[in-house]
C-alpha positions as CSV (number, residue, x, y, z in Angstrom):
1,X,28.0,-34.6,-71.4
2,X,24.7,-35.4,-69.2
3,X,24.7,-39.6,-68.8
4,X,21.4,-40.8,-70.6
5,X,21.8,-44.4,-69.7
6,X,21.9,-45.0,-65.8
7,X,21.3,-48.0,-63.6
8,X,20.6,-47.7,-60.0
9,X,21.4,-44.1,-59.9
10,X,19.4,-40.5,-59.6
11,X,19.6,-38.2,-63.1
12,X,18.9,-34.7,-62.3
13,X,19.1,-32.3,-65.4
14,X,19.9,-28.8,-64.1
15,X,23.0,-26.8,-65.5
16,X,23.2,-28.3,-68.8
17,X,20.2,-28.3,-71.1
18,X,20.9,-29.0,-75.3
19,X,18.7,-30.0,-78.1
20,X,20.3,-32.8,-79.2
21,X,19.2,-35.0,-76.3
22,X,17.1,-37.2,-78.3
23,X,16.3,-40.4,-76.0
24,X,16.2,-40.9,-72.5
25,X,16.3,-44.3,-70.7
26,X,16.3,-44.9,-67.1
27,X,16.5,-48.2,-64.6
28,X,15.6,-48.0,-61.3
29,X,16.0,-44.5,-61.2
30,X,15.2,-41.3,-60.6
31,X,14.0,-38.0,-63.1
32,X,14.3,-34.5,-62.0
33,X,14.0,-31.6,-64.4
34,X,13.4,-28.5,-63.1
35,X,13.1,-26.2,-66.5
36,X,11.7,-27.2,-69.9
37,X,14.0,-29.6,-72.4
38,X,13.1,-28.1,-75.8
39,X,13.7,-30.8,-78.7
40,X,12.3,-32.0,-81.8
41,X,11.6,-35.5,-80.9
42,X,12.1,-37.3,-77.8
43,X,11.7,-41.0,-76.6
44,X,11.6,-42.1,-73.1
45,X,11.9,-45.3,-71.8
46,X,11.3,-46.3,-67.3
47,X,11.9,-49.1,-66.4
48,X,11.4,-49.4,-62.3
49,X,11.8,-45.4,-62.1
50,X,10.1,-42.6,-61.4
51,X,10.0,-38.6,-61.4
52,X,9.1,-35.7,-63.6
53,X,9.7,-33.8,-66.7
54,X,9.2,-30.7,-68.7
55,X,9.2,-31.3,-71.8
56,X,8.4,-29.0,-75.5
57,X,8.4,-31.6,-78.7
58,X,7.0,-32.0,-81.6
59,X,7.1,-35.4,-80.8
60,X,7.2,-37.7,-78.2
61,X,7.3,-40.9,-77.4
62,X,6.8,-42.9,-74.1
63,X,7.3,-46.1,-72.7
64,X,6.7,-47.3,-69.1
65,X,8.0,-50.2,-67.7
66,X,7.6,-52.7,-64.3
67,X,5.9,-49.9,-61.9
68,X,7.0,-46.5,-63.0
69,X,5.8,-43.1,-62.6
70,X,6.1,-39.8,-64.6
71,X,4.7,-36.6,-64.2
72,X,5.1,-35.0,-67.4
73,X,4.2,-30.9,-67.8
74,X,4.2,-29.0,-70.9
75,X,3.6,-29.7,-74.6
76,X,4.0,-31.8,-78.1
77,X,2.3,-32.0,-81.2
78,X,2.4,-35.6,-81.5
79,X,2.2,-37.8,-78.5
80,X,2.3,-41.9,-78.1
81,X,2.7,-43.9,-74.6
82,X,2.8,-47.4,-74.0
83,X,2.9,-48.9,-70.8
84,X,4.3,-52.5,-70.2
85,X,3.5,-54.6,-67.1
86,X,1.1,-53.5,-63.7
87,X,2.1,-50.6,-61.4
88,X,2.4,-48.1,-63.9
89,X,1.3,-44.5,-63.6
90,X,1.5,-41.6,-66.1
91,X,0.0,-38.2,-65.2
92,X,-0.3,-35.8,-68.1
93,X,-2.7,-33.6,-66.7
94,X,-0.4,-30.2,-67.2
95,X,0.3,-31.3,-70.2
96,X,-1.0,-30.3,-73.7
97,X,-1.4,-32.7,-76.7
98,X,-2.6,-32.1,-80.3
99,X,-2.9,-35.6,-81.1
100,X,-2.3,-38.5,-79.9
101,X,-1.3,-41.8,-81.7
């Protein structure tokens, strides 16, 4: 089972990929993915973290909080970000959207 919750730590997806991850949430951490996570929906929520993600969704949902950063590459059909406090920084320039809420 690949720990979704983790505080003060590094997450690094690589042997174990499955669609039924359906929420990631990370504290002063780290996100490494180095292949595409194919779901339906996922929600991500970085607080004080940082990294980068592949990602192919129909939707997806993310929330930065207190200075983090995600580099996020591939695609969804439906996209919505919020960002919460200053320091923030989302790059989604390899990343396509269809619409955005």
């Amino acid at each position: 089972e690949i720990p979704l919750r983790l505080v003060g730590s590094e997450m690094c997806i690589r042997d174990r990929y499955t669609n039924a991850i359906r929420e990631i949430r990370m504290d002063y951490s780290v996100l490494a993915m180095e292949k595409a996570l194919t779901v339906d929906s996922l929600n991500i929520t970085l607080g004080s973290s940082h990294g980068a993600i592949a990602v192919d969704a129909n939707y997806l949902n993310i929330s930065l909080n207190a200075a983090s950063n995600l580099v996020v590459a591939g695609k969804c059909k439906k996209l919505r970000t919020r960002t919460n406090g200053k320091g923030n920084a989302l790059n989604l320039d390899s990343f396509l959207v269809e619409s955005r809420e």
